[in-house]
N, C-alpha and C positions, 0 to 999 in steps of 0.2 A: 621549606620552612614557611613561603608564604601563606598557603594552604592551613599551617597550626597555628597562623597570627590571626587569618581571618573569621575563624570557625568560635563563637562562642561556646559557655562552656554547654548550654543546652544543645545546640547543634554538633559541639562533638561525641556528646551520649550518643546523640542520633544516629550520627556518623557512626560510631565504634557499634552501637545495637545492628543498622543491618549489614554490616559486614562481616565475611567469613571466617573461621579461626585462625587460619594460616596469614591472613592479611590485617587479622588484630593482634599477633602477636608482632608483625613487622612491624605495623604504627604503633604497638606500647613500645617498642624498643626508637621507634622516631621522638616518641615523644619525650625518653628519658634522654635521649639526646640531644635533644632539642632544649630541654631544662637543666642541660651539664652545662650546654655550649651560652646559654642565657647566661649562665654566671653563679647560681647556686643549686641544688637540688638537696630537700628537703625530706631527710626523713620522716619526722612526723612533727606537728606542732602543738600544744595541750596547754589547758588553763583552770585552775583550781580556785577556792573560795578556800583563803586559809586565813582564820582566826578576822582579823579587820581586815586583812589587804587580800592581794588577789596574786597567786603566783599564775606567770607565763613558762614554760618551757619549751625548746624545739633544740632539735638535731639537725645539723649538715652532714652531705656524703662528702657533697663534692662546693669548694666554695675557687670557683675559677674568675678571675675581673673581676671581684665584688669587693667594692668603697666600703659599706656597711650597711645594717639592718635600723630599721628605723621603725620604734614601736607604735603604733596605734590603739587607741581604743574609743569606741563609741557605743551609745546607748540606741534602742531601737530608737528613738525619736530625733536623735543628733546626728550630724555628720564628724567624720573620724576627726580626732585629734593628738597630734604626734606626743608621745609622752616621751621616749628616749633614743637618742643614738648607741645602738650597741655595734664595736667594731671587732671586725672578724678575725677568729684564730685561727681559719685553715680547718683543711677537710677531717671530717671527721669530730668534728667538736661540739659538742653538749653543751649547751646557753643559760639561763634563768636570769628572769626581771621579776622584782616584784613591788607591785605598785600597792605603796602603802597610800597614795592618795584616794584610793575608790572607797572607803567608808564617806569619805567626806562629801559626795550626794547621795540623792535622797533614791538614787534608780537603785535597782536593786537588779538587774541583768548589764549585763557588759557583752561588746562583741571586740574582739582583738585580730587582732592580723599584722604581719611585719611586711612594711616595704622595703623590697630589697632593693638597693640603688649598686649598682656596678660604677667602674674608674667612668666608664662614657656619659652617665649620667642616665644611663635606660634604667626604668624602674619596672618593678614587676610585685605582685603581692603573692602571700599567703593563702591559704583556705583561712576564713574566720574563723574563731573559737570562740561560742558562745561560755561566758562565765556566769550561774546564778551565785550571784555574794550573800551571805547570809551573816551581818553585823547586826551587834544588839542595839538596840532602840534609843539607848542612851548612850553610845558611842555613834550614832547617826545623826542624833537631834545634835549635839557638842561639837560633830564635824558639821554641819549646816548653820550654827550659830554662829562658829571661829570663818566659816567663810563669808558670812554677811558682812564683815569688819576688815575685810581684805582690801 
């Protein structure tokens, strides 16, 4: 496993590109093993632009040692900041957050990703999910007004 900790994610394309079929299917099967024994594995993660807010979704197979999920979001230009703890139901379980606070800047792309924290306190993240939000112009200017007075 120390081998999947030290390889970034461009170095393991690399990796997985010149190696041979019977030795990429071992390593996909190390590497889902490797992300059960981590503490969650992730079906898929998704993020929508609905009406003012911004719905998040994702799926667990396997959610093993895992404390809880902890949401993020940032814009190209900021660094991430946690919006929510959401705590874990067990394998197999379908999630949704929706953050009604993203009308209220003035960005108009989002990036999302969940850190997952296990009982030990090792964290590990998501792939990001870019979100294009599309709120009207005067529910943008009224969320930018009400937060100047914050």
């Amino acid at each position: 496993m120390g081998i999947l900790k030290s390889l970034d994610k461009v170095k393991t394309i690399e990796y997985i590109l010149s190696m041979k079929r019977g030795t990429i299917i071992l390593f996909s099967i190390l590497v889902v093993a490797a992300a059960i024994y981590a503490g969650t594995f992730l079906d898929y993660i998704q993020g929508s632009s609905v009406g003012e807010d911004v719905l998040l979704e994702w799926k667990s197979s396997a959610e093993v040692n895992l404390k809880h999920f902890v949401i993020e979001r940032k814009t190209p230009q900021n660094p991430y900041l946690e919006l929510a703890t959401v705590e874990p139901k067990g394998n197999n379980s379908f999630y949704s957050y929706l953050d009604e606070a993203a009308y209220k800047t003035a960005e108009l792309v989002f990036i999302y990703r969940l850190k997952i924290v296990d009982n030990d306190g090792a964290t590990s993240f998501s792939r990001e999910v870019t979100v294009s939000h599309n709120v009207s112009g005067v529910k943008r200017t009224w969320g930018s007004i009400k937060a100047m007075f914050r």
